[in-house]
N, C-alpha and C positions, 0 to 999 in steps of 0.2 A: 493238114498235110505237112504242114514247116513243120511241127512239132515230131512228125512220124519221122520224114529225111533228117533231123538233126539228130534223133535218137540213133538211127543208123548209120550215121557219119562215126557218132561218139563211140558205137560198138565197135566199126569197124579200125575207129583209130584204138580202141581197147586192146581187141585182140591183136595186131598187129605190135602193139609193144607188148605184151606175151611172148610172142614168136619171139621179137626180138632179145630179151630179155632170156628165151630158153636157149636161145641160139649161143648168145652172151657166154649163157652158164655153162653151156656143153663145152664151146670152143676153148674157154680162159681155162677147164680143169683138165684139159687134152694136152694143152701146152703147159699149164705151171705141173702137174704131174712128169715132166722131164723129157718131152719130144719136142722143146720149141727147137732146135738145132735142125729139125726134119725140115723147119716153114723159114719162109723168107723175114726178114725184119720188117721186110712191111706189111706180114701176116700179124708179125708182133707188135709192132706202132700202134696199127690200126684197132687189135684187140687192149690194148695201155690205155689207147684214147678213149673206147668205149666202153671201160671198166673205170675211167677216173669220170669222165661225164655224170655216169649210173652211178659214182657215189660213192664205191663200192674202192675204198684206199688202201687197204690193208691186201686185199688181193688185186691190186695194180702194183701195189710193191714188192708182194713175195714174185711178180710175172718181171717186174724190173730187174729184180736180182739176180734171177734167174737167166735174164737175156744176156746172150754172149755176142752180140753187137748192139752198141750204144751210140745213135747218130744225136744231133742236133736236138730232133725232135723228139727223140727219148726224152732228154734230160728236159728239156721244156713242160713237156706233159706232163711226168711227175712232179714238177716242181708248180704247177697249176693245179693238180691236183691236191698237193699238202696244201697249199697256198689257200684254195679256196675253200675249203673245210675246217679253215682252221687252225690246222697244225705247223704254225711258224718255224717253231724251232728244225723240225725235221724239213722244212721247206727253204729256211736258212741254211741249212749244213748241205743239203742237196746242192741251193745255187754256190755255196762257195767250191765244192768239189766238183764241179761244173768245169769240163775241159777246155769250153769255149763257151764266153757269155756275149752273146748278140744282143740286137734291144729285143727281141722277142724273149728272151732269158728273163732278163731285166722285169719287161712287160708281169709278165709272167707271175711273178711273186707279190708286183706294185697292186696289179690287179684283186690278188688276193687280199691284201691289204685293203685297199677302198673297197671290195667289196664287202668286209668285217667290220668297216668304218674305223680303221687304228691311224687318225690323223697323223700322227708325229710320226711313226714309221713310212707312211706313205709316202711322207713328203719328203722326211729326210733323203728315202731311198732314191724317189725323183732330182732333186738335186746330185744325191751324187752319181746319178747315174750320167747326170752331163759330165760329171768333171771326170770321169772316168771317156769321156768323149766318144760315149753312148747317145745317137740321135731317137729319141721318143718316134715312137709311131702315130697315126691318127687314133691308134686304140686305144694306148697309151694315156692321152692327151684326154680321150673319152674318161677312162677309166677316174683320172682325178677330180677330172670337171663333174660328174656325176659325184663322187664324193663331198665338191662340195658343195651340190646342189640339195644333198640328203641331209648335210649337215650346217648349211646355210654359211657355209664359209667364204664369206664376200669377199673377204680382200686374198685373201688364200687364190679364188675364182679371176680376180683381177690381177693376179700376178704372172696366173697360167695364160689369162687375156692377153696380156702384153707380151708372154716368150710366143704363142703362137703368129703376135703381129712379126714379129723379127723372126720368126722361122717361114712365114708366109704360110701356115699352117690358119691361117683364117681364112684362107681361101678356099678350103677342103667344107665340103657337106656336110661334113659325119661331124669334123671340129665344130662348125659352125654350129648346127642344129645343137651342139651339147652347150656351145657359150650364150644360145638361146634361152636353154631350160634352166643352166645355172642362173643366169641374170632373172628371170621369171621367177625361181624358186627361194633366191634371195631378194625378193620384194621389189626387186628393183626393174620393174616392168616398162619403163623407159629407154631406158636398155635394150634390154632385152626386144621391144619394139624396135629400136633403130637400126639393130644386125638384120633382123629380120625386115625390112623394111630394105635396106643397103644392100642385100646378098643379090648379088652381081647375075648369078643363076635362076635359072626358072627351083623353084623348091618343091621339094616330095613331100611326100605324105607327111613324114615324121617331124619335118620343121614346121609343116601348118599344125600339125596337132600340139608341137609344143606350144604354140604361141595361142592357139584354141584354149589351151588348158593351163597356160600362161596369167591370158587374161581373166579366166574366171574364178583362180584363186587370189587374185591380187584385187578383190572387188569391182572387176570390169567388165560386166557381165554385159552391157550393153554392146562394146567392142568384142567380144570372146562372139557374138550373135554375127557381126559384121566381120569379121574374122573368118568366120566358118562359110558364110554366103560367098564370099569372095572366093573361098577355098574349091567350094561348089563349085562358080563361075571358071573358076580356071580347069573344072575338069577332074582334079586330083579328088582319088577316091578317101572316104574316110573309113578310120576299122576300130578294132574294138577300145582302141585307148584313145580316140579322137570323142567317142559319145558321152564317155560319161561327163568328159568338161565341157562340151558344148550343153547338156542335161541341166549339169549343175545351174550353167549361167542362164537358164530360162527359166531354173525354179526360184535363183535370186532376185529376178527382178518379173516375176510372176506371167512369163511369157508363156505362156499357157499352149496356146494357140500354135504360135513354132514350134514349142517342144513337142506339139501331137505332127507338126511334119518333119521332124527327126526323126519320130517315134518312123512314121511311114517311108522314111528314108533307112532306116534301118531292114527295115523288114525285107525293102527290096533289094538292098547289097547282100543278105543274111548273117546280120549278126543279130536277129531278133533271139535267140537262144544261149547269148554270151550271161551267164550271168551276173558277171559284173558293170554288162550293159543293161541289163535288165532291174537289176540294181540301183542303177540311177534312173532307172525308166519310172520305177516306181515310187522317188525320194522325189523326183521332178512330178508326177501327176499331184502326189499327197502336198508338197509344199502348194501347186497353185490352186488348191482347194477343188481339186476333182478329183473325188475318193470315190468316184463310181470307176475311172479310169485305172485309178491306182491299185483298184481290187483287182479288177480284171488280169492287169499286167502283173500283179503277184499270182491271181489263180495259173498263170499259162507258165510259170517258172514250171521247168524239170525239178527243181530240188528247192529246199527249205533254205531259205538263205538269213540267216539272222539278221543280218544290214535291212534287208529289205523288209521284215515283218517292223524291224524299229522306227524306218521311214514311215509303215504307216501307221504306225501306233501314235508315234507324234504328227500324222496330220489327222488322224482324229482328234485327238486333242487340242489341236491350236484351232479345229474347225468346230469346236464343241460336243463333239460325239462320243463325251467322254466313256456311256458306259460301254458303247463298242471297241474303245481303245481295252477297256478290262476284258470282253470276252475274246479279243486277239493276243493279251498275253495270258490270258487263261487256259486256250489251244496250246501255244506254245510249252506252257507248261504242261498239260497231257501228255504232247507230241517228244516230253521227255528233250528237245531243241535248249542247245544250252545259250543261254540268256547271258547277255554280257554288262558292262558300266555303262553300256548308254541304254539298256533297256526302262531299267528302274526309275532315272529321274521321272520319265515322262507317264509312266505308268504312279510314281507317287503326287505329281501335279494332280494329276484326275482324281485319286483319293482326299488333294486337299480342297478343290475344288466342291466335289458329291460329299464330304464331310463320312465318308464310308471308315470310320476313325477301329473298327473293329477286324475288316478285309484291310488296312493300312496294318496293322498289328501283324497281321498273319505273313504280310507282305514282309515286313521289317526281319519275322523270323525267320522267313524265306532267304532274305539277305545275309544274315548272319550266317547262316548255315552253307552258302557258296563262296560264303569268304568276300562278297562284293564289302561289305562296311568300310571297308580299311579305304577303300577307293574317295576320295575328294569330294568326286563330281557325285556319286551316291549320295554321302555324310550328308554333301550340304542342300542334295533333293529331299533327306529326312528330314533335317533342320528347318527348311523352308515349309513340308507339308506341316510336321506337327505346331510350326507357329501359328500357321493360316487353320487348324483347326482349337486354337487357342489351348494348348498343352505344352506351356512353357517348360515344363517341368521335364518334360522327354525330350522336347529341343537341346534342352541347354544340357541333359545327361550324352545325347547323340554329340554336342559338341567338342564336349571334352574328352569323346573317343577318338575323336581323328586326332591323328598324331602330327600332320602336316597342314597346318591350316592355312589356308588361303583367303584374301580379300571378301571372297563369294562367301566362307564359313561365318567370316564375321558379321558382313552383310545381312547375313539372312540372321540372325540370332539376335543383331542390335536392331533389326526393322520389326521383328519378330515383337520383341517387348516393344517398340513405339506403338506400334499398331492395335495392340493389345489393353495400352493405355497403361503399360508399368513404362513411364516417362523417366523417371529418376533411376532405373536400372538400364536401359538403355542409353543414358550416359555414362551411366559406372561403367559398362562393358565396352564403349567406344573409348573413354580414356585406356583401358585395360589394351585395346586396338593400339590406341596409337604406341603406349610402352612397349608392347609387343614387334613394334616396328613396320606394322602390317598397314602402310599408307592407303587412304581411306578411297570408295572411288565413288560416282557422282549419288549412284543409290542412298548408300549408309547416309551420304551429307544432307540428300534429301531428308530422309526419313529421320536425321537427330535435329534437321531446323525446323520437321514439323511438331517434333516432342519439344521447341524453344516454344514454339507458336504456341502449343498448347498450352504450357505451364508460364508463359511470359515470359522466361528467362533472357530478357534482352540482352547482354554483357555474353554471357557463352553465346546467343545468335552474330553477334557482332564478330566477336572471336571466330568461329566459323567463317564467316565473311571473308574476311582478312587474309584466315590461309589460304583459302580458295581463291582469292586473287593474286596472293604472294605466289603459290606455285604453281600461277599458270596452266591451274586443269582446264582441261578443255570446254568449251561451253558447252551446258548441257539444260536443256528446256525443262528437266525435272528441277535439277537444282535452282535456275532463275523462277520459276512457279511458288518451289518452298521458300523461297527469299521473301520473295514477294507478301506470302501470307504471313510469314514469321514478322515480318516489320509491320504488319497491318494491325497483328492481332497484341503485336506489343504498344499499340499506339502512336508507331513513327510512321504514319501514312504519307507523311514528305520521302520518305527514304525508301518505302514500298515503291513511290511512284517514280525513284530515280531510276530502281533497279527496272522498274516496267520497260522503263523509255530507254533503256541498254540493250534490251532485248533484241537479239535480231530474228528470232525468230516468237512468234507468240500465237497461239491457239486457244481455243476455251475457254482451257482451265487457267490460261493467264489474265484472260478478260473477267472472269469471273470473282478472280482473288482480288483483284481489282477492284471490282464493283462491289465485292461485298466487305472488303475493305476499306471503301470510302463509307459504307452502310454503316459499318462499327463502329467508327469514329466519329458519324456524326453528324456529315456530310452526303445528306441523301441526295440531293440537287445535282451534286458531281458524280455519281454515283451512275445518275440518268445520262447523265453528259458520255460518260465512257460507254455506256449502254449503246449509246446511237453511234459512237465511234467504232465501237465493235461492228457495229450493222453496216455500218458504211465500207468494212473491209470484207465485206462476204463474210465474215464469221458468224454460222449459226448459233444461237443459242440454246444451252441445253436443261434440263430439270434443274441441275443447282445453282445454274443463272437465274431463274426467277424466284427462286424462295432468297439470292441477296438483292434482288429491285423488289422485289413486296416487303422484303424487311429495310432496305432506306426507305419508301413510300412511307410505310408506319410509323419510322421513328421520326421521319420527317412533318410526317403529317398531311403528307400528297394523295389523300384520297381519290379524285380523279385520277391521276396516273395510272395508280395501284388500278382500278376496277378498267383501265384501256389494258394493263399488262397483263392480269388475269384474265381479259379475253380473248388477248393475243396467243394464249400459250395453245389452245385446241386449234381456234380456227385459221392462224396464221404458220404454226409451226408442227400441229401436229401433236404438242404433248400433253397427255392427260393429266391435270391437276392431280397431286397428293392430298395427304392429310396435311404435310408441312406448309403446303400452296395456301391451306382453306384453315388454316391457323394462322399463317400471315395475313389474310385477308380480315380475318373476323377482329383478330387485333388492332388491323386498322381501322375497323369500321368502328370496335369501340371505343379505340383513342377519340374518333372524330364526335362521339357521344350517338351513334346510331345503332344503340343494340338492336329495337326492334329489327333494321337490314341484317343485324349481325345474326340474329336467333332466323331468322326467314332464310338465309345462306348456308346455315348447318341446317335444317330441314330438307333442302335441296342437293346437300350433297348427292355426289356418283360414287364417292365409296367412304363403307362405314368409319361414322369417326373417331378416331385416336386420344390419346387420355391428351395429348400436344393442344387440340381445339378445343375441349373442353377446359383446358388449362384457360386457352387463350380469354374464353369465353367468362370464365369465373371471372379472373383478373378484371376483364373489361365491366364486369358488374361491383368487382369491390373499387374499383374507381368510381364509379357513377352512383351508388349506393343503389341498385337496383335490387334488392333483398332476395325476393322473387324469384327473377330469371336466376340469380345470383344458385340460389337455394336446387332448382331447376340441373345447371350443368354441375352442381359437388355431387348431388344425387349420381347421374349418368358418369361422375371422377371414376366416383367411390367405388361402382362397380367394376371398373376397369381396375383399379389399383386403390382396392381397399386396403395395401401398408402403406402405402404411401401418404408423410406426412404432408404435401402439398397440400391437399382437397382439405384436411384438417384449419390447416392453419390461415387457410388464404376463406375460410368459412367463417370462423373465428374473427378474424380481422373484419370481415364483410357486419356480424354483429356488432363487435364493437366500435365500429365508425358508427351504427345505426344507432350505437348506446346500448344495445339489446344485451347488457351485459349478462344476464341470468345464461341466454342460449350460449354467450359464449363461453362461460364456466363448463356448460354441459357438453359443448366439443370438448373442452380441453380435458375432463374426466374421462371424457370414451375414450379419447385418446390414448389416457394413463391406463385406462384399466386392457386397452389390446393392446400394451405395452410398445405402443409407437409414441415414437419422442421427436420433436422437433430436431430440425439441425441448427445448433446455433450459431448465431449472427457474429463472424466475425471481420475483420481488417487486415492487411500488412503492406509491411512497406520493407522493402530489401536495402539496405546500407550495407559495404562491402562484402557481399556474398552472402549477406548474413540476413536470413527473414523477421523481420517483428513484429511478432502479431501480439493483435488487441481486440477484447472483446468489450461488449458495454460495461461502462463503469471500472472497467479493468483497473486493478491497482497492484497487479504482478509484477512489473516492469521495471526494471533495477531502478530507473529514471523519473518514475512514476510522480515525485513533489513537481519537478521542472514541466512535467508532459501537463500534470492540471492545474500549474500558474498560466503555461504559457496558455489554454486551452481558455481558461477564463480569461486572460486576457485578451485574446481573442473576438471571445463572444463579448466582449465589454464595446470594441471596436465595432462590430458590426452590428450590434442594436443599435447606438449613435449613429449609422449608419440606413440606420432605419427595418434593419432585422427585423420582425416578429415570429416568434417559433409559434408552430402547425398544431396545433393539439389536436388534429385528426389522426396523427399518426404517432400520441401516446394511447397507445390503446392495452392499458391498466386502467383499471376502477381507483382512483385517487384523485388526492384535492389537486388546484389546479401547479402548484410548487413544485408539487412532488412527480405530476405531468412535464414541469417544465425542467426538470431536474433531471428524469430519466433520458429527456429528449438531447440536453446540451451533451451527457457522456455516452453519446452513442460510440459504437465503436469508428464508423471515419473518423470521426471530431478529432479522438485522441491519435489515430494515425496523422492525420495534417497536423497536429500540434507537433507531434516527435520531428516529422519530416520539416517543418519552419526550425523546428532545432538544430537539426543536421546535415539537410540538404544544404549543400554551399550558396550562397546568395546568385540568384541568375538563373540556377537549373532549374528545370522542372520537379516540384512534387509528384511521384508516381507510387497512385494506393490502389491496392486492390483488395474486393470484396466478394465475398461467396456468397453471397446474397444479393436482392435487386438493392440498391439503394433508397433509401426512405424518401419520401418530397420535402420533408423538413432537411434533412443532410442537404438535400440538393439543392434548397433555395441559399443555406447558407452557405457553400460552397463557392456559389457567387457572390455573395458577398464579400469572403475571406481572399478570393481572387481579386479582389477590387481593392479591397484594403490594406493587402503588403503588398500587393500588384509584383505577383507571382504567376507562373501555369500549371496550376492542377493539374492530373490526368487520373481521372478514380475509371477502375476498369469493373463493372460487375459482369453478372453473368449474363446481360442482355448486349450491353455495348459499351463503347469508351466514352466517358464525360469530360471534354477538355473545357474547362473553366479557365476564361479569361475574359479582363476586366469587367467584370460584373455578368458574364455570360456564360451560356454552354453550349456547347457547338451541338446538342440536341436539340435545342431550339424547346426545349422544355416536355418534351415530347417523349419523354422517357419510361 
């Protein structure tokens, strides 16, 4: 029934401007055809007025010309007329031939001016309109203040503030309510409250809805609610420019519930068919996650409104629903509806999302073809989808078309390759950021201290660090999170934990980087300690909380722990072990020497096992010499990842600890003959920016006499010391010399040799290794720590080994 009376409101006010319109047309060619002499002047005012209103200038001035008496209000009208369309110059020459200029004169041109937005004309004109000892009107005074509420001219806004105090012009409604909107519109919602708050009068409509719409774009969305209630309370009706910012401010802070009795509030004053109230009816359902409401309220729209089909394309999308978000702009495109720069981003999130990399293509051409590409906020939703579908190559061509790049463009292209795991072009292009001038914002920092974390780069994470406190960005719990791990994972777990305890604010993922950052290092005891401190703050735990407490258990050696936290994850918390869960378990159980629990645990698995458990699983049998089971999980590798040189070589090794040297010949041929190759074992160590790396036996190395003096020297120190090197882990067929010869050049050896060379006396040696490190590196390692009473830090790719005075903070458990 509402739908049918607004239809017939809207027809009736249709034809009705028809009528007037033909009436318009007939009367204005009766008189400019040369009988206005017959009609009164205020036959011809009246038809001036309603021919400059309608737009229509060019036949409001041939009717000016024409007229043979010119009052006051002639000349005003016309000059509002040039004025507001545009045409200064002819609007200029009019007010200076102007026989008498009043401030309605004045007005009159000023207006047209702010409403074109020509700040320097406008203002100039206002100034000299006083010194010509022209008093401004309330419309006047309107007309500026709006100006610079459009164009956020605060102090411009605060000048007109202070001529209205001294004219007592702040005591007017009309003034008042516009020093409302300008202070709201220029941020400054303080302000703007205390006029509004202070105004001496009971207030209308229009000043509750400024300060309604006041508070919901200045993020006060809670007041913009309490605002409008009180608004209620007092009786004063709301209309169509009062809903949408009361709308907005319940979808902001997910007031769900209110906004459905707006909605019903609406309905009964009727403006349930405004649609730009309808409009937010539908941006306010979809943002509070009621997209059964938000259909509804777009099905009962009279007409196709773009804003609102985008509303809910993006509350599909933020609600998951991605591929109805596609079949809502797929109508749209049918319905031939022309699609704007905010359609696209959220229709290419869903594409990057669904991985739909072919309907994204089609999409892209679609853009191209309406001319959106050139648009910002488009480029950088391309940029963003093709990274997140791993197509650097289209990203970074879509980059270098936008012509105006922005923070967001670089953002999304330098997160784009971290994430992707190209780490060292992601810094190329963040330095290329900063020359560019384009200051970086909490995103990008995150995502370049998580490419430090990955590759170790301590010195550029430090760097990082530094500006980010020098220029006082604002805090931001992504960037303290990536601190956090980037110091963990470089081995400064004292500096991880300073930044922890700076934190004012900390969630999950901060407790987690934490605890699996004490796991890394070494330190699985404190690990647990954080653990129960997390628990103690209500913070739940989640899946990647316990794969870092079952990886300190392991490395620690906390078997009990380990088997109470893997039974807390179902029946305490709800989450279903992984494959990663039941690989840290089974590695803990064979560190502890309990294969048989270990093989009894992957038999039991809840979901099938991953090459990661069978990993685990080998490993824990070429530790214990278990041949057997050993034999048992390379079988179950092999089929998962028969390229994969792991199951080869961790086989291989498993014989030759057993001696079983023949079998191991015969991996290492299949090997050769399916043309997989080991990856070899190498070392580095970074001295001024600079990596040097070293492999066994290495004699590359500019320095290479000095690296195996000091290296024998070394091992000279630490046999005296009571050393004896491992011949378990020369595993070559050779006499026992030539065992202990391959063992002393391994590649650490010669890294901690260069690094006692260069590293300054005091610092830490820090070596790292692509491979696990050997049990012979690593009993000597303590040693060599004991005897220049130095701090190692060798980082492989299990965890960090900090060696000091004769020890390793893995407790051997490596």
């Amino acid at each position: 029934m509402l739908k049918f009376n607004s239809r017939i409101l809207n027809f009736r006010y249709s034809v009705n401007r028809q009528l007037k319109h033909i009436e318009i047309k007939y009367f204005s060619s009766y008189i400019i055809d040369g009988v206005s002499s017959t009609h009164s002047a205020f036959d011809s005012n009246r038809l001036l007025n309603e021919l400059s209103k309608s737009g229509r200038v060019d036949e409001a001035h041939q009717l000016f010309n024409k007229m043979l008496i010119r009052d006051e209000f002639t000349w005003n009208t016309m000059i509002a007329a040039y004025s507001n369309s545009g045409r200064f110059s002819d609007a200029r020459q009019l007010f200076e031939d102007t026989p008498t200029k009043s401030p309605i004169t004045w007005s009159s041109l000023l207006s047209g001016y702010c409403r074109n937005e020509c700040e320097i004309e406008a203002f100039e004109l206002f100034w000299h309109m006083q010194l010509e000892g022209q008093m401004p009107s309330q419309f006047t005074l309107g007309s500026v203040l709006r100006l610079c509420s459009t164009l956020g001219l605060l102090q411009r806004g605060e000048q007109i503030h202070g001529y209205t105090i001294k004219t007592r012009f702040d005591l007017n409604d009309f003034v008042l309510t516009c020093l409302v909107d300008m202070y709201a519109k220029c941020k400054c919602i303080s302000e703007a409250e205390y006029l509004f708050r202070m105004s001496p009068r009971s207030k209308n409509h229009v000043m509750w809805t400024a300060m309604v719409t006041g508070y919901s774009q200045n993020g006060e969305s809670l007041k913009a609610i309490k605002c409008f209630r009180e608004m209620r309370i007092e009786g004063v009706e709301s209309n169509h420019f009062t809903f949408p910012g009361i709308l907005t401010a319940c979808a902001a802070v997910n007031a769900g519930l209110f906004g459905a009795q707006v909605h019903g509030c609406m309905i009964r004053i009727g403006y349930g068919a405004n649609v730009f109230v309808q409009s937010a009816l539908v941006d306010m359902y979809a943002k509070c996650g009621d997209l059964n409401s938000a259909k509804r309220a777009l099905e009962n729209m009279e007409s196709d409104d773009v804003v609102s089909l985008n509303s809910m394309i993006v509350g599909c999308v933020r609600q998951g629903y991605l591929k109805d978000a596609l079949i809502l702009f797929k109508e749209m495109h049918a319905r031939d509806m022309k699609t704007d720069h905010f359609t696209y981003p959220s229709i290419l999130n869903s594409f990057a999302v669904l991985k739909e990399i072919e309907q994204a293509k089609s999409v892209h051409g679609l853009i191209i073809k309406t001319g959106f590409e050139a648009y910002v906020l488009v480029g950088n939703s391309l940029i963003d989808m093709y990274a997140k579908q791993g197509n650097l190559v289209s990203a970074y061509q879509t980059f270098n078309l936008i012509l105006d790049k922005d923070v967001i463009s670089w953002t999304s292209l330098v997160s784009g390759y971290a994430h992707n795991g190209y780490y060292e072009k992601a810094f190329e292009l963040f330095h290329e950021m900063r020359v560019a001038g384009v200051y970086p914002d909490q995103f990008v920092i995150a995502s370049v201290l998580s490419a430090c974390a990955e590759l170790t780069v301590l010195e550029f994470g430090q760097q990082i660090h530094s500006n980010c406190t020098k220029s006082g960005l604002r805090p931001s719990l992504s960037v303290d999170n990536s601190l956090v791990t980037m110091y963990a994972k470089c081995g400064c777990i004292e500096e991880a934990n300073k930044v922890f305890d700076s934190m004012r604010v900390r969630n999950v993922i901060s407790w987690t980087a934490l605890i699996v950052g004490y796991a890394q290092n070494g330190r699985g005891k404190d690990s647990l300690k954080f653990y129960d401190q997390m628990i103690a703050t209500g913070t739940n735990p989640d899946f990647i909380t316990f794969i870092g407490l079952l990886f300190a258990c392991s490395h620690a050696g906390l078997l009990e722990n380990g088997r109470t936290y893997f039974e807390s994850m179902d029946k305490v918390y709800g989450i279903k072990p992984g494959p990663e869960h039941y690989a840290c378990m089974i590695d803990l159980l064979g560190r502890s020497g309990k294969l048989k629990e270990a093989k009894r645990l992957v038999n039991q698995m809840t979901v099938e096992p991953d090459a990661t458990v069978w990993k685990a699983l080998l490993a824990a049998c070429r530790v214990h010499g278990n041949v057997e089971l050993g034999e048992k999980a390379a079988d179950n590798l092999l089929k998962l990842e028969p390229f994969n040189s792991v199951a080869y070589v961790l086989l291989s090794n498993l014989y030759s600890a057993a001696g079983r040297w023949d079998d191991a010949a015969k991996i290492r041929r299949l090997m050769k003959s399916m043309g997989i190759s080991k990856e070899p074992g190498y070392s580095w160590i970074e001295m001024n920016s600079q990596a040097h790396r070293f492999m066994s036996e290495d004699r590359s190395h500019p320095r290479t006499t000095e690296i195996y003096s000091k290296l024998d020297e070394i091992m000279m120190l630490i046999k005296e010391a009571g050393y004896v090197p491992d011949m378990n882990f020369a595993l070559h067929d050779m006499d026992e010399e030539g065992k202990e010869l391959g063992l002393t050049y391994h590649s650490e050896k010669l890294a901690i040799a260069f690094g006692l060379l260069t590293v300054p006396p005091g610092a830490p040696v820090r070596i790292y290794k692509n491979l696990r490190v050997c049990g012979d590196c690593h009993t000597a390692m303590k040693y060599i720590s004991s005897v220049v009473i130095r701090h190692i830090i060798l980082r492989d790719p299990n965890c960090f080994h900090h060696f000091k005075d004769g020890k390793c903070s893995c407790g051997d458990y490596w």
